[in-house]
C-alpha positions in Angstrom: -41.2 25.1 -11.3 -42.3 27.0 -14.6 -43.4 24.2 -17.5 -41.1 25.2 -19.9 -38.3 24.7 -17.3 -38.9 21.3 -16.2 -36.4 18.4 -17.9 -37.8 15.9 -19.8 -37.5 12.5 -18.5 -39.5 9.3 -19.9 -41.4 6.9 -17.7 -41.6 3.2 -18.7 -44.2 1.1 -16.6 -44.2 -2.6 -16.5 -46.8 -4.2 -17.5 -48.1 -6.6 -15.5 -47.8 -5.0 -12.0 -49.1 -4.8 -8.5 -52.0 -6.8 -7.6 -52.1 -9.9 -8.4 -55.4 -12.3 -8.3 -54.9 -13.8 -4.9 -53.6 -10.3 -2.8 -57.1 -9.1 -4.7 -59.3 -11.6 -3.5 -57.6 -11.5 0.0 -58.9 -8.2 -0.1 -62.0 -8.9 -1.3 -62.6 -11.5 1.4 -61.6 -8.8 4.6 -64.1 -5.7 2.8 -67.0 -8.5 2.5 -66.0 -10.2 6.1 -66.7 -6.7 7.2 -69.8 -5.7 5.1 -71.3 -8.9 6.1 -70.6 -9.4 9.6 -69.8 -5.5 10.8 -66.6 -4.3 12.0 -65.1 -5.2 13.6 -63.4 -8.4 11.6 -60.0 -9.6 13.1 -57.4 -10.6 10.6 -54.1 -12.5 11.6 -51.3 -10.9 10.7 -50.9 -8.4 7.9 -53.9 -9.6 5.1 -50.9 -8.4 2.3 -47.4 -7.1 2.8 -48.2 -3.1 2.3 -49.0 -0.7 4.5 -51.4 1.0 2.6 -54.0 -1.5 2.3 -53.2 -2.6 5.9 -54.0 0.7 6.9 -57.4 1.2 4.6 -58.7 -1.8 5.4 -58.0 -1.1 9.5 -60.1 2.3 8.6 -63.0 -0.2 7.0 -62.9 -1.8 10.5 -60.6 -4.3 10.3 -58.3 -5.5 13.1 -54.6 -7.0 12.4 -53.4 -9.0 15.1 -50.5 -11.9 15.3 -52.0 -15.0 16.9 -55.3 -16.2 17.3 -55.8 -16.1 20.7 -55.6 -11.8 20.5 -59.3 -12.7 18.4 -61.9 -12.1 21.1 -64.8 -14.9 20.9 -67.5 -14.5 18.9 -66.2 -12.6 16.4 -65.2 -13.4 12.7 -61.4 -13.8 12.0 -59.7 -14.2 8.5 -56.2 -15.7 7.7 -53.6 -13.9 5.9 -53.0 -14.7 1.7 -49.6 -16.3 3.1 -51.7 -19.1 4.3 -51.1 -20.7 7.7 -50.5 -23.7 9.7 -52.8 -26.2 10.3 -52.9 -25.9 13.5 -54.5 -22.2 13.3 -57.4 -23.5 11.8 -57.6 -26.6 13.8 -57.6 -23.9 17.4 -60.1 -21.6 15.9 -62.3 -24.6 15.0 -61.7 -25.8 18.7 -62.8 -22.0 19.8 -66.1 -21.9 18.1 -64.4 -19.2 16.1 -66.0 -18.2 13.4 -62.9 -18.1 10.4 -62.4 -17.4 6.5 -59.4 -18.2 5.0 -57.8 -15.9 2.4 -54.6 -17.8 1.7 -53.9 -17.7 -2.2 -55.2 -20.5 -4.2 -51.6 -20.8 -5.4 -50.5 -21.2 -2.2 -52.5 -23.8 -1.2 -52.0 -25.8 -4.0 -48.4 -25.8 -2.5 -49.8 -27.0 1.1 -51.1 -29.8 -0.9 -48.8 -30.9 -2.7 -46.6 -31.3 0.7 -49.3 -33.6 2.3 -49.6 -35.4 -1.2 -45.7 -36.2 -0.9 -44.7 -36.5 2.6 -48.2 -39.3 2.4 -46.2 -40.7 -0.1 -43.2 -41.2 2.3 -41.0 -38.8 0.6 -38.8 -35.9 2.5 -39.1 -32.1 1.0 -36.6 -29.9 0.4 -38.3 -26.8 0.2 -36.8 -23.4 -1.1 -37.5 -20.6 0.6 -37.0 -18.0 3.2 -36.4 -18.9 6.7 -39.3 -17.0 8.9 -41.6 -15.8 5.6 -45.1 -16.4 6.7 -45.9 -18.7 3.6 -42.2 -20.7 4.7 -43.9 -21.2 7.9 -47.7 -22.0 6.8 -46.3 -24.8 4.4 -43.7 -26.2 7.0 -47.1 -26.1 9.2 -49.0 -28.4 7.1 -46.8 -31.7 7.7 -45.4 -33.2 10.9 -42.2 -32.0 12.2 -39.1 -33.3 10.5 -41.1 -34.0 7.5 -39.3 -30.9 5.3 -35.8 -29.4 5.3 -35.3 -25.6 4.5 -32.7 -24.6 1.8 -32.5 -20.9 1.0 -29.4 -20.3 -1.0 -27.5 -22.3 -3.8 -25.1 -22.7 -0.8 -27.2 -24.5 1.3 -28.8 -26.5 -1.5 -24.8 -27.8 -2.0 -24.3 -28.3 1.7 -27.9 -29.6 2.5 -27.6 -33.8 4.3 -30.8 -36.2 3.9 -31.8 -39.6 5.4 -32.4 -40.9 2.3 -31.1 -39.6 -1.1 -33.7 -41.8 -3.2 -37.2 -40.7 -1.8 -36.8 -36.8 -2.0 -39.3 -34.0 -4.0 -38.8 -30.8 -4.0 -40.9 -27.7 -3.2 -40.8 -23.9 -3.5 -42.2 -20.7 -1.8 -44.1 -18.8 -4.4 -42.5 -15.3 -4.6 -39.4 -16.4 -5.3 -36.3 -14.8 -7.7 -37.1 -17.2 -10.8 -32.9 -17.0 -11.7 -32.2 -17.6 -8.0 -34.3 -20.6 -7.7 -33.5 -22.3 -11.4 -29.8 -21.8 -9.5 -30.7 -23.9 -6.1 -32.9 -26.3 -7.6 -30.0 -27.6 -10.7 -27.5 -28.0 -7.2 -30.1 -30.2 -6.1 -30.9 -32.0 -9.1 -27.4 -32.7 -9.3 -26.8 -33.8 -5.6 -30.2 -35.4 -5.7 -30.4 -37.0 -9.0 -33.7 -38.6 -8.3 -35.5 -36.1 -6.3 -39.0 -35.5 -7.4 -40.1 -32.3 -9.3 -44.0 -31.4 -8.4 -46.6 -31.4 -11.3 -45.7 -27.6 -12.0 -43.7 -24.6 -11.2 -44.6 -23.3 -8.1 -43.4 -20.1 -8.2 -46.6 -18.3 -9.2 -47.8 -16.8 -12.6 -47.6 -13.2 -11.2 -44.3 -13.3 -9.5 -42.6 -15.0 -12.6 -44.8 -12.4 -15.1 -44.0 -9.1 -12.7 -39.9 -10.4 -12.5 -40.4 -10.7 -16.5 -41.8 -7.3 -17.3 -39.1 -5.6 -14.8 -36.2 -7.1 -16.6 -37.5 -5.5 -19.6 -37.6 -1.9 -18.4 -34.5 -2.3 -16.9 -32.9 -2.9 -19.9 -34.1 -0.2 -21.1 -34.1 2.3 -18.1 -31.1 4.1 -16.1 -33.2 3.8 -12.7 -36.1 1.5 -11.6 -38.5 2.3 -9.2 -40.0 -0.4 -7.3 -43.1 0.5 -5.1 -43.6 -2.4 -2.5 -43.3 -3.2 0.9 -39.7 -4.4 2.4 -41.8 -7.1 3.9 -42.9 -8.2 0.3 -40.7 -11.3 -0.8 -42.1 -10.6 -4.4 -41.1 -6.7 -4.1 -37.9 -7.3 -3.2 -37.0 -10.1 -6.2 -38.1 -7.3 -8.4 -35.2 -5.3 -7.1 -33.0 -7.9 -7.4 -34.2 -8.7 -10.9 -33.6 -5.0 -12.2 -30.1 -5.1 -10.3 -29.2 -8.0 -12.3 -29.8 -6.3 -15.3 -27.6 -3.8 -14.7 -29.9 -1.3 -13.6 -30.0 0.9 -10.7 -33.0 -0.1 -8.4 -34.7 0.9 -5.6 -37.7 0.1 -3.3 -39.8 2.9 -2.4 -43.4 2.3 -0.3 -44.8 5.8 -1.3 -44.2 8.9 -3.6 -42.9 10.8 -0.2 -39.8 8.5 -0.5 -38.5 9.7 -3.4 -35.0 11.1 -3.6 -35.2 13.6 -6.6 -31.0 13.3 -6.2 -31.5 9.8 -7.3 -32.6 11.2 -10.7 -28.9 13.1 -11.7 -28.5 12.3 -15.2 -31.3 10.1 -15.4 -33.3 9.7 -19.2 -35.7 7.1 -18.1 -36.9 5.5 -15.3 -38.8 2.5 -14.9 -41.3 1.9 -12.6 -43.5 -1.2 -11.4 -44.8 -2.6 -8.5 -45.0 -5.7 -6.3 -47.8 -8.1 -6.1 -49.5 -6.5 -3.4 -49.1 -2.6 -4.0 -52.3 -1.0 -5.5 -52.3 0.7 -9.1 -52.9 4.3 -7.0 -49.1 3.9 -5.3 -48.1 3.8 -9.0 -50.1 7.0 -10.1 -49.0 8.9 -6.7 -44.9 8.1 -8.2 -45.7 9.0 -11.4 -47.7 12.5 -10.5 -44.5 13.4 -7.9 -42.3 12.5 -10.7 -44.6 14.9 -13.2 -43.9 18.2 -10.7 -40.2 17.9 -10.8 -39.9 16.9 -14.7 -42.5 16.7 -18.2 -42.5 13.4 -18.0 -43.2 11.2 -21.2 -45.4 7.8 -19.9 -45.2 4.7 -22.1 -46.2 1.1 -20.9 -44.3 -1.9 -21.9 -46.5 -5.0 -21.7 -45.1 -8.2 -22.0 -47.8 -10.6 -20.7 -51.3 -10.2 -20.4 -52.6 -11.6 -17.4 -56.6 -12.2 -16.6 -56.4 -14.7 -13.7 -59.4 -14.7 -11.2 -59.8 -16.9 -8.1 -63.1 -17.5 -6.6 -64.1 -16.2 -3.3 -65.2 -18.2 -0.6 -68.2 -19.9 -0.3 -70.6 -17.7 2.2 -69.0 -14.5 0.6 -69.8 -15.1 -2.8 -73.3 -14.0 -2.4 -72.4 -11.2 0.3 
């Protein structure tokens, strides 16, 4: 399509997107496993929700697999940002195997927190998604029985416990901030003295990305959100622009555009979730730019410079 023919259309990026510190240093952990040990490194389950890292790192020489007894002996084996039970450790220990764990800082400030309160003879509700591997890794840190699942404000109104009086509460990390202010005042109001941890627990980069998309969306006919359908924190983002009123989609890769999407379209927003890489964002915005002259502006509404240390032995590597 000649230049001069193409419609103008204006871009508007959130600002902050994609990675977030912990899906980086998960990252970070699997190149270094490999550069230190050789490929190739076994990871269990999917490092991060996207498919392109997946897929670059398997190209490094790393192997995705879903349980630990698929990891051969003798080789290295890293654990998944989304953390894991206790048990997984406690088997590869028993193996000789030798293992690095790359679940989120944030994450296991959570796994904490549940030993720190169930120690303390209290039951959890926790909020989350039934079969997420984070829902699972928490649930896997306590004994059995020791934590109830509520999902919805629905359940959260229909949920029954032992004892009222010695409750705390809990939350997955990549949650819809609205949704779980929603499920959590049920509670507080069923569960009048239920215990609140230290701090939110829905992280800083899921709250800042879910920020920054309702922004564009007020502001934008059609959101773009690149992310995995795997990817709690991709799909809240989706959600969040919905609830503004906006038109949204999830897309994994440029490819899946759907130019018809764009009829009588001004401006489209686009952002990512916490684990899709800044190049997934330039690949949209460079398919976009053949079809229409796009105009690019960023809206920033946080800035974020978080960093988590990697683990000792790779710090050095």
């Amino acid at each position: 399509m000649a230049e001069a023919l193409k419609p103008a259309l204006d871009l508007l990026i959130a600002a902050p997107r994609g990675f977030c510190a912990g899906v980086d240093r998960a990252i970070r952990i699997v190149e270094l496993a490999i550069e230190k040990y050789g490929a190739p490194v076994y990871v269990r389950h999917e490092i991060v929700h996207n498919k392109y890292v997946v897929d670059s790192l398997k190209a490094k020489g790393a192997i995705f697999v879903d349980e630990l007894d698929q990891v051969p002996d003798d080789v290295p084996v890293v654990f998944s940002a989304h953390g894991v039970p206790k048990a997984v450790p406690a088997k590869a220990a028993e193996r000789g195997l030798e293992y690095l764990d790359a679940t989120c800082p944030l994450v296991s400030k959570v796994h904490r927190q549940a030993e720190r309160l169930v120690a303390a003879g209290r039951h959890i509700l926790f909020i989350g998604h039934a079969g997420h591997p984070e829902v699972i890794g928490t649930f896997g840190q306590v004994p059995e029985g020791s934590m109830t699942l509520v999902e919805t404000v629905a359940c959260a109104e229909k949920v029954q416990v032992a004892d009222p009086e010695n409750l705390a509460f809990l939350t997955q990390t990549t949650l819809s901030v609205d949704d779980t202010a929603a499920t959590l005042a049920v509670l507080k109001r069923r569960f009048p003295s239920i215990l609140a941890p230290g701090a939110d627990d829905i992280c800083y980069a899921t709250s800042n990305r879910q920020a920054a998309v309702k922004a564009i969306a007020e502001q934008a006919d059609l959101v773009l959100v690149i992310g995995s359908p795997k990817s709690s924190n991709s799909m809240r983002l989706v959600e969040v622009a919905e609830r503004a009123g906006t038109r949204a989609t999830l897309i994994q890769r440029a490819a899946e555009i759907d130019f018809a999407w764009f009829e009588g379209v001004r401006t489209v927003g686009i952002t990512a979730g916490a684990s899709a890489p800044e190049l997934l964002v330039r690949e949209v915005v460079d398919q976009i730019g053949e079809r229409f002259t796009v105009s690019e502006r960023e809206l920033e509404t946080v800035s974020e410079n978080i960093a988590f240390k990697l683990p000792r032995g790779l710090q050095a590597a």
